[in-house]
Every structure is written in structure tokens, then in C-alpha cells.
C-alpha distance (Angstrom), angle and dihedral (degrees) to the residues before:
residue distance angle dihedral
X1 . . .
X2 3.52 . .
X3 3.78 130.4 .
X4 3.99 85.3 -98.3
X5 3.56 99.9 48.3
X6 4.25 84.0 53.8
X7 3.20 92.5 54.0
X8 3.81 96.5 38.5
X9 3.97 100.6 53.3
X10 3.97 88.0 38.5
X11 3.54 85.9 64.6
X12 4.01 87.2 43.7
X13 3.76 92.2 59.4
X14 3.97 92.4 45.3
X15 3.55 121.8 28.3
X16 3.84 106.9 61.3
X17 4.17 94.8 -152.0
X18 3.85 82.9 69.9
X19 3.67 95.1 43.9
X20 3.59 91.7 46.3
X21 3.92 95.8 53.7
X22 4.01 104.6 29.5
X23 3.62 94.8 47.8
X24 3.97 87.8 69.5
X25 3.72 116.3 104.6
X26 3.53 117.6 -97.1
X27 3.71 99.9 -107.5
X28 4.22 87.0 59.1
X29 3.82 91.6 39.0
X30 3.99 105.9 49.2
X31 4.04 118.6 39.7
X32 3.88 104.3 -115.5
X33 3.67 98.4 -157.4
X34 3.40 131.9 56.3
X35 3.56 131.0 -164.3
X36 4.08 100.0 -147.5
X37 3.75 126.9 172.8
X38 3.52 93.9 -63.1
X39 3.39 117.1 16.8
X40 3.64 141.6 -4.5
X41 4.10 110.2 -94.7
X42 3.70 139.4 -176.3
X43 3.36 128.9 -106.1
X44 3.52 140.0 93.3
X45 3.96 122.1 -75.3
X46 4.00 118.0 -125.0
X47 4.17 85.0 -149.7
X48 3.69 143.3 81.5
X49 3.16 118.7 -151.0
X50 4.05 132.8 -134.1
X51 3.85 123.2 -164.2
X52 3.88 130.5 166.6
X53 3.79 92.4 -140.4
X54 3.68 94.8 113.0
X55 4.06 105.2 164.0
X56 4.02 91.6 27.3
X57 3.46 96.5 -122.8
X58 4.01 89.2 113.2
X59 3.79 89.4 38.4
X60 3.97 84.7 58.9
X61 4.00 95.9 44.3
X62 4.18 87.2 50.9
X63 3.88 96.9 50.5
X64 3.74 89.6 47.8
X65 3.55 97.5 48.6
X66 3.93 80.2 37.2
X67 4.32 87.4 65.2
X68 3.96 90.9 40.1
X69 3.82 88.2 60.8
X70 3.49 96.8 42.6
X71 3.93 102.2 58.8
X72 4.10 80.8 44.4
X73 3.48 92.3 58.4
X74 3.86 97.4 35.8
X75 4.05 80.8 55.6
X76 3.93 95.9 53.0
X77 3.75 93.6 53.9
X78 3.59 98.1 45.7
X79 3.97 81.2 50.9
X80 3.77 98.4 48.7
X81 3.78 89.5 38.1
X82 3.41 93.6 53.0
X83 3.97 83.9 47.7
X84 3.77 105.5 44.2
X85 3.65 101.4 29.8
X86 3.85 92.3 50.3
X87 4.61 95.4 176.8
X88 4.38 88.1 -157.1
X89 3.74 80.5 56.9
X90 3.69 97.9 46.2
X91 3.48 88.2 48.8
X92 3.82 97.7 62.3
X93 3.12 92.3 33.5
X94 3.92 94.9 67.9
X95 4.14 96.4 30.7
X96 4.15 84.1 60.8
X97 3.93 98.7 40.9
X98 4.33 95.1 30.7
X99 3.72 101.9 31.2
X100 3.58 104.4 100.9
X101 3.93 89.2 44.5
X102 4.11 90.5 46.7
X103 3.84 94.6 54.8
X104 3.82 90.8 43.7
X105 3.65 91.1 49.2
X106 3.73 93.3 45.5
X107 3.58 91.7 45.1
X108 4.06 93.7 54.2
X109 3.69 92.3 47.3
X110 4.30 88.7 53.0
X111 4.11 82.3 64.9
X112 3.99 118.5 81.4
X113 3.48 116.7 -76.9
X114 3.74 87.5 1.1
X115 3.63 94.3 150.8
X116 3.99 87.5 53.4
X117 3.75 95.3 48.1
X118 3.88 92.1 50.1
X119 4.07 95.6 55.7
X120 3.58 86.8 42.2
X121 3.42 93.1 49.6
X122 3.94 85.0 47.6
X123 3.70 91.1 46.5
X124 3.58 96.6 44.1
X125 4.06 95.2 58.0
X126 4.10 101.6 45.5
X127 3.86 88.2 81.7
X128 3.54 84.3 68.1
X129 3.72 132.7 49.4
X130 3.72 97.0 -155.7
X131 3.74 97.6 41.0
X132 3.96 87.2 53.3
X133 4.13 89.8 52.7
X134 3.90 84.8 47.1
X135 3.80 93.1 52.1
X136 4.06 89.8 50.0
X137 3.74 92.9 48.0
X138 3.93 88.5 49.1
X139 3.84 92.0 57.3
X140 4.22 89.1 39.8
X141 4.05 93.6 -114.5
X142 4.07 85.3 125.2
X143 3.60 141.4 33.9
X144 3.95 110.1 -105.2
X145 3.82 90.7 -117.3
X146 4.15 94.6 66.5
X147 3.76 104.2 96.7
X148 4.00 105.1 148.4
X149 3.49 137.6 43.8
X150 3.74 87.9 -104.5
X151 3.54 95.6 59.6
X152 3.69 93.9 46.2
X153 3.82 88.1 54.7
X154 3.23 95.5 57.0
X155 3.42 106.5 47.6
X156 3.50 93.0 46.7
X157 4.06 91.0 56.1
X158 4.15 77.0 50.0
X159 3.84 97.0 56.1
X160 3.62 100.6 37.1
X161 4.11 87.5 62.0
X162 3.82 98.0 44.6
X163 3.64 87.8 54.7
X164 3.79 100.4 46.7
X165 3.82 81.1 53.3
X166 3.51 95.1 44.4
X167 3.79 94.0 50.6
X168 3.93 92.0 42.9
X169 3.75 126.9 59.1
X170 3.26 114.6 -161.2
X171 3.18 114.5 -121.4
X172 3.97 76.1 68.3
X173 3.42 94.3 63.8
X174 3.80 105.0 92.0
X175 3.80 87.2 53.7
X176 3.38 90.3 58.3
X177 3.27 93.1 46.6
X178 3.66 87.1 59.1
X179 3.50 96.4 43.3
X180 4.01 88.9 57.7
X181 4.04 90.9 58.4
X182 3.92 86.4 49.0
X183 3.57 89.8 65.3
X184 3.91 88.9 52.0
X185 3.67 86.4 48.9
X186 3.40 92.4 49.7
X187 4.20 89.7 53.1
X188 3.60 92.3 53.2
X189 4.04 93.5 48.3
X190 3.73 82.7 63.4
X191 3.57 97.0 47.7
X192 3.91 85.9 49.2
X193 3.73 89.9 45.4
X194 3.81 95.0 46.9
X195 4.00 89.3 51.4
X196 3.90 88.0 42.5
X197 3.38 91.0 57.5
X198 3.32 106.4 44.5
X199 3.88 114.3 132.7
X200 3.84 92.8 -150.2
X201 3.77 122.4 63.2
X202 3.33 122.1 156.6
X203 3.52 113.3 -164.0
X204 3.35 84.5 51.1
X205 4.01 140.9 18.8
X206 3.78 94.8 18.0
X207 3.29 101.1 59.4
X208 3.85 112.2 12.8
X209 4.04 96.1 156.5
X210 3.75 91.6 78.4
X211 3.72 131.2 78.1
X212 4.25 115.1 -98.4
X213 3.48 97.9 -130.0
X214 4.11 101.6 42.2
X215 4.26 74.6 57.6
X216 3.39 89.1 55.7
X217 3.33 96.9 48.4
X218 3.67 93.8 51.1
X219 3.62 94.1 48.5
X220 4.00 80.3 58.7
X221 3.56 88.0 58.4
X222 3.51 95.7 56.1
X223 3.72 88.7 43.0
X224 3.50 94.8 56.2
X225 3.96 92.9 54.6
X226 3.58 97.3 37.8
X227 3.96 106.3 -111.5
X228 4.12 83.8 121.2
X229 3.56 116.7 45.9
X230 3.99 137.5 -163.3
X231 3.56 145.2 -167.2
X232 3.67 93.6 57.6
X233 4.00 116.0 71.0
X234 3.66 121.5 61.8
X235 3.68 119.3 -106.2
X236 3.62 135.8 -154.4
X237 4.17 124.0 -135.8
X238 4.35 117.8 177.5
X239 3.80 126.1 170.2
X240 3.85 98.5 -131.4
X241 4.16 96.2 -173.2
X242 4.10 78.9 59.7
X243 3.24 125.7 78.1
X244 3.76 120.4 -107.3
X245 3.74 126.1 -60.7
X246 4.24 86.8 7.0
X247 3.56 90.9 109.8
X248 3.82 128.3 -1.2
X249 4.52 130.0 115.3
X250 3.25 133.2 168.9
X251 3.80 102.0 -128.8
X252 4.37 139.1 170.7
X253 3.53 114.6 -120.8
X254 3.56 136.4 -169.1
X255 3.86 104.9 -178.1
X256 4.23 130.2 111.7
X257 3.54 112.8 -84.7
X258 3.75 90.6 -112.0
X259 4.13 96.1 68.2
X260 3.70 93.2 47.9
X261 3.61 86.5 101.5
X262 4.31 109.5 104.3
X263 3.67 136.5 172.1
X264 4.05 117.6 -116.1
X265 4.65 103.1 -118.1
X266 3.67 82.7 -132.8
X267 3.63 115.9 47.8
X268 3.85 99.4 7.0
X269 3.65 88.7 -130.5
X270 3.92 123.1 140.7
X271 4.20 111.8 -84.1
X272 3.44 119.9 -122.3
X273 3.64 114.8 -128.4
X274 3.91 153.9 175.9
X275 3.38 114.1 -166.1
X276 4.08 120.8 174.0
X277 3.66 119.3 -149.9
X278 4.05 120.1 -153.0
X279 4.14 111.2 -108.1
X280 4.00 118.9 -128.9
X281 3.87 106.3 -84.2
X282 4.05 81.3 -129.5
X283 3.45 103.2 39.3
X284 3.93 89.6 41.7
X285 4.09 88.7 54.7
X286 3.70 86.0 40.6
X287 3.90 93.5 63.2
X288 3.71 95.4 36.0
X289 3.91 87.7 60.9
X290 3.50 126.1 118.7
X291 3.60 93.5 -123.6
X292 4.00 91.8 45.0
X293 4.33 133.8 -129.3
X294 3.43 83.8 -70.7
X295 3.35 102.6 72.0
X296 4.06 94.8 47.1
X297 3.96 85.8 51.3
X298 3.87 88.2 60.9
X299 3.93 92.9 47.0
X300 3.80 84.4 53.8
X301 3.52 92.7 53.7
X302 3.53 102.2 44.9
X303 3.66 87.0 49.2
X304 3.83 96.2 50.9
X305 3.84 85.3 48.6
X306 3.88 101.3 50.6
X307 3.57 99.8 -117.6
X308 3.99 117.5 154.7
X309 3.68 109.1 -132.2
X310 3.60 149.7 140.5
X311 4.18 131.0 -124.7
X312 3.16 119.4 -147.7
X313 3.62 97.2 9.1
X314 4.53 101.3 -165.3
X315 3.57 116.1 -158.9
X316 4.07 116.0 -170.1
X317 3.28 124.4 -76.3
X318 4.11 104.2 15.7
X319 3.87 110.6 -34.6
X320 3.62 112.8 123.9
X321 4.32 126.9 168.9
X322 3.50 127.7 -173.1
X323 3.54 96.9 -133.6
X324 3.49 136.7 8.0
X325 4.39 112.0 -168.3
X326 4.05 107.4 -146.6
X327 3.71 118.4 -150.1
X328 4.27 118.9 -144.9
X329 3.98 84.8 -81.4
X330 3.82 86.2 61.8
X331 3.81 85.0 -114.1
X332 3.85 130.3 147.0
X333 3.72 110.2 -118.5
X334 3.64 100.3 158.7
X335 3.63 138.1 21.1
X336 4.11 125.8 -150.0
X337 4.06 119.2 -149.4
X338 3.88 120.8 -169.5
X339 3.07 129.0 -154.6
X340 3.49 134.3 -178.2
X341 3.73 122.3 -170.5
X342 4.34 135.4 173.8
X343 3.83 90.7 -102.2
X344 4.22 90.6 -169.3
X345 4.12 82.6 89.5
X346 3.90 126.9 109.8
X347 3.86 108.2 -80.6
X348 4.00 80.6 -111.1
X349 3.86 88.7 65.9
X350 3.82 102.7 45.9
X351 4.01 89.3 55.0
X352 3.67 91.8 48.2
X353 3.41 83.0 62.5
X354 3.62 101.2 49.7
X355 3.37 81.9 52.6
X356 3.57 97.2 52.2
X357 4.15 90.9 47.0
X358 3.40 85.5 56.4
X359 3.82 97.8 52.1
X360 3.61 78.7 51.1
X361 3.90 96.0 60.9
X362 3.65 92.3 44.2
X363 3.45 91.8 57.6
X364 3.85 94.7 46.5
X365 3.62 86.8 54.2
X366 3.63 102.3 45.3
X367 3.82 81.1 56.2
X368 3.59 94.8 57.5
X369 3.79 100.7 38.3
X370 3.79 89.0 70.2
X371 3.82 83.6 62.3
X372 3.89 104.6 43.3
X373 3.51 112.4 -4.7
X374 4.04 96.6 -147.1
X375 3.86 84.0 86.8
X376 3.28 96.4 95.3
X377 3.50 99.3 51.1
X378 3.65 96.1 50.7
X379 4.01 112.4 101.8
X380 3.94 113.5 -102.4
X381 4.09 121.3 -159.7
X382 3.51 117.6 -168.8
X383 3.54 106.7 -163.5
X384 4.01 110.1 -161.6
X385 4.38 126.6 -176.5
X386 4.19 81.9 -124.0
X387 3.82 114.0 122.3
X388 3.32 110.6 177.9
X389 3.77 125.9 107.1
X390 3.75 102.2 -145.0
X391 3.23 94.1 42.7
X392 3.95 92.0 66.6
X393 3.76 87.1 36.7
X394 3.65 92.5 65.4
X395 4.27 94.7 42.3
X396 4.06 88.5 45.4
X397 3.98 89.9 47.0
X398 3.86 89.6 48.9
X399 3.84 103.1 30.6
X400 3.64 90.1 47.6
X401 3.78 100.0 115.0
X402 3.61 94.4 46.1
X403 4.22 95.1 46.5
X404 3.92 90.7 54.1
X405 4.01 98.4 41.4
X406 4.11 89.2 44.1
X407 3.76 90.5 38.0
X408 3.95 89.5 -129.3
X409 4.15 118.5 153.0
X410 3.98 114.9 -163.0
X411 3.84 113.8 -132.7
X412 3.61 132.5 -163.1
X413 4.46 111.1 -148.3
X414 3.61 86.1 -104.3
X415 3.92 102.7 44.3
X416 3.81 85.3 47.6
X417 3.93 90.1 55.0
X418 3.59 88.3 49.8
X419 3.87 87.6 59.5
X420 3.75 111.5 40.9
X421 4.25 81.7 50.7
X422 4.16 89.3 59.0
């Protein structure tokens, strides 16, 4: 592990904040679909997310102002396509500059095996830098005089600026010029839209039982020891006592979560913002895992308390554990199961899935007890992200049977703390 990951799962095991919110599966903890400049996509986001829109309210205001500047926008660049990329225009423009080479091209491919005899043709002069300028003059795509790279280079540079001039007057110009920054305008809508719409925020939706500024402060922690990082991501700032488009930027940032609190030039009244912060390449990876955070916060604390163990213990043909704690004899004596689970589900759900982790177990064990018996007297934890009492009330009351005859105890993250400290 590295420095950050120390630092990072010692505040896991002690600082309940960070227990709270990176126990969560990965599906609740990570936004899984993005909206990027083109479309949304799936995958999940190396970011969290911080926002000052506590009660929504503001959050609701932003997105709706958020779909009013979107179908303005869409509107100017269907107007200045329509405008600057004129297709009648196009189309002469290419029949007078291409013509010759079209009907030559068109003619060739009327012969047999034309199509064949042009690649080859193509093929055949690439080897050779003259023979490739010979073939373009042939078919009229270059003056006869172009017989290096150099050349080529240059008159290209040549013709691309006679025809932006001959397509633009000038008096059109400043319009353009205009039309160029829409398209930057339009790139930072989608930023703002993407951080809008982001299903995970954690100062506010996520986690709404917890006070906003003991958040903040943990986010500072984090910041501090580089789980969370800034300067990087693009983040989005709008006056919302204003009206629109009298303050708002989309900005980079670098700065603890704590001072992104400003003051809008105009009205002096507290900015609205969204501002993502990069995850931890390792703790990122570490959540996205197929066993889960969970499981690299209990290889942390086994290593901080000296146990012996093993991770990922394999056994021939298809058992695999998660951990495997040695005794001085090099011995197994107990084995550790994590599980990880979406805990937003109906109480109904999350003990179905006890009960399914515990199927699991069994059948892990029934696997190994044809190879050394002793397995099934050997203690087994499983260790799940679920926190609620009656939850593990109801799966001890009706699992009891099994958990005695398989020797199994059910622990929640803090009741397994609680032992590996004894």
C-alpha cells in the first residue's frame, strides 16, 4: 500500500463520515453514467462530487435554467450552421475545384476491375514520394510543379486560406467570430450539464442525514492526504439570486473543499456550485474491484494488527476465500468472507442476500471438507457493508441452523473492528 492508501483506510476504520459513505457499494458510491460531450456513456466516474445545494431547491432552479440554455444554444448552431456551412455552396465549390479529378475517377472505375486498379495504383506509388505526387497530378488533385513534401505543405497552408477568405466576406467576420465562442459555450454547457446531472452528490443528496459543514470538513481530510484531488476537473460556479447568464464560469480549482464557498460581484450573495474532485488512482481501482473497498479495508487492518493470513486463498478446482488467518503453525483457523451489497434495497432484499452469502460459504466449505474435514470446524466471519440491526436480526433468526452447524458468525464493519482490536 501506498502512503495514501495508509492514511486513507486509517481514516476508514476511525472516522465514521468515511465509514458511513465508502462502505456503500460501488454502484451507489461512483456515478455510472456520464453525460460527455456527446452522449451520455457508462462507466464508472474517478470523482466525487461537492455541491452547496443542500435542500435542492437551487439544484432544481440550475437544471431548469440548465434546459432553457440548451434549446438556445442548440438553436444558434443550427442557425450559424445553416449560415456558414451553406451545402449549395459546398457543392459548387467542389464540382469547380474537383471536377476534372471526379470525371477521371469515375471514368477509371467504369473500366473492369476499376476499383482494383485504382487502390493498386494508390498502393503501388506510397513507396515512393515522387511517384505518389505524380499519381495526384495525374488525377488533377495538385499542380504539376509540387514534387516534395515541402512543396505540398506549403501549398496546402496556401489553399486552405484563400478559401476561408473566399467563403467568408468580411463584413461576416465578427459573426464568425462569435459563432466560434458559441461552440466554447456550448462545451462548457455540457460540462455544467454533466455536473448538474450527476446522480451522486455528496454534500448533498447522497447523504442528507449528516450536517453540511462536518462533510466539508471531511472532504478536507481527504484533501489534505490526497484521496480527493483538485486542479484537474472542470467545475461549475452560477449566482442563482441573479438573473441568468449575470454570473456563472466554468472554472479549475485546486483549493480544500471547505473554501469553495465565494460571493457573487453583483449581488454579494453566496455562489452556487458543483465542483468534482479527482478520486485516488488506488483507492478509485480499489472500489471498482470485484471484491469491493471493503475487502482492502480488512487487509489493512489485519496488517496494522499483525495477523498472519492469506488473500485470496485458491483451492483446486473453483474454491476461492478472501482471507484465510494463519496461526504460528502456519495453520488456517479462521476464514474471512466479504461481501459487499447495494444496501438502498427493501430490508427484504438485503437479508436475501445474507442469506445468499451464506449459501455461498456452505458451499465453499462443503467443497473443502471432502479434502480435510477440519473445515467445518474452523470459525467463518462474513463481514458484509450492511448496518442495520434488524436486518441481521431477521438473517440470524432464520439462518440460525445453518450458522451453528457451519460454524459461521455474521459481522457488521463495525462489530468486526471491534473484534480484530481484542
Amino acid at each position: 500500500m501506498t502512503a495514501i492508501d495508509k492514511k486513507f483506510y486509517n481514516l476508514f476504520w476511525t472516522d465514521p463520515i468515511c465509514q458511513t459513505i465508502f462502505s456503500s457499494h460501488k454502484a451507489q458510491l461512483l456515478e455510472d453514467e456520464v453525460e460527455l460531450i456527446v452522449a451520455k456513456e457508462k462507466f464508472y466516474a474517478q470523482r466525487i462530487v461537492l455541491t452547496n445545494s443542500q435542500k435542492r431547491r437551487t439544484g432544481t432552479q440550475i437544471a431548469k435554467r440548465n434546459e432553457n440554455e440548451s434549446i438556445e444554444l442548440i438553436h444558434k448552431l443550427q442557425v450559424a450552421t445553416k449560415k456558414y456551412f451553406d451545402e449549395a455552396k459546398i457543392d459548387i465549390y467542389i464540382k469547380k475545384k474537383f471536377g476534372k479529378a471526379i470525371k477521371l475517377i469515375e471514368k477509371d472505375l467504369t473500366k473492369s476491375g476499376g476499383w482494383w486498379k485504382l487502390v493498386m495504383k494508390l498502393v503501388g506509388s506510397l513507396d515512393s514520394e515522387k511517384d505518389l505526387f505524380k499519381l495526384l497530378t495525374d488525377y488533377y488533385l495538385i499542380p504539376k510543379e509540387i514534387e516534395t513534401k515541402e512543396q505540398f505543405g506549403k501549398y496546402l497552408e496556401n489553399e486552405i486560406s484563400s478559401n476561408i477568405r473566399e467563403f467568408l466576406k468580411k463584413e461576416n467576420l465578427s459573426e464568425l467570430a462569435i459563432s466560434i465562442d458559441l461552440i466554447s459555450t456550448y462545451y462548457n454547457y455540457k460540462i455544467k450539464n454533466n455536473l448538474v446531472s450527476a446522480t451522486k452528490h455528496y454534500t448533498d443528496v447522497f447523504y442528507d442525514n449528516e450536517n453540511f459543514q462536518d462533510r466539508l470538513y471531511f472532504f478536507d481530510n481527504l484533501y489534505e492526504i490526497g484521496v480527493i484531488k483538485g486542479g484537474k476537473l472542470k467545475s461549475y460556479y452560477e449566482c442563482v439570486n441573479c438573473s441568468p447568464n449575470i454570473f456563472n464560469g466554468v472554472l479549475t480549482l485546486d483549493i480544500k473543499p471547505t473554501s469553495l464557498k465565494m460571493k457573487c460581484p453583483s449581488c454579494s450573495k453566496e455562489l452556487f456550485y458543483i465542483v468534482p474532485y479527482e478520486l485516488d488512482k488506488v483507492i478509485y481501482d480499489n472500489i471498482v474491484h470485484k471484491d469491493g473497498i471493503l475487502f482492502f479495508a480488512i487487509q489493512h487492518i489485519l496488517e496494522q494488527h499483525k495477523y498472519k493470513f492469506i488473500s485470496n486463498y485458491h483451492q483446486p478446482p473453483d474454491v476461492e476465500l478472501d482471507f484465510c488467518l494463519l496461526n504460528d503453525q502456519q495453520l488456517i483457523y479462521e476464514i474471512i468472507e466479504v461481501k459487499m451489497f447495494k444496501t438502498d434495497r427493501p430490508e427484504d432484499t438485503q437479508v436475501g442476500n445474507i442469506r445468499e452469502a451464506v449459501s455461498q460459504t456452505k458451499k465453499a466449505i462443503d467443497k473443502l471438507i471432502t479434502i480435510q474435514s477440519e473445515y467445518k470446524a474452523i470459525q467463518k466471519s462474513i463481514v458484509t457493508n450492511i448496518n442495520v440491526d434488524n436486518i441481521y436480526k431477521t438473517a440470524k433468526k432464520e439462518l440460525e441452523k445453518d450458522l451453528k452447524d457451519y460454524n459461521i458468525v455474521l459481522y457488521t464493519i463495525s462489530d468486526f473492528y471491534i473484534k480484530i482490536k481484542r
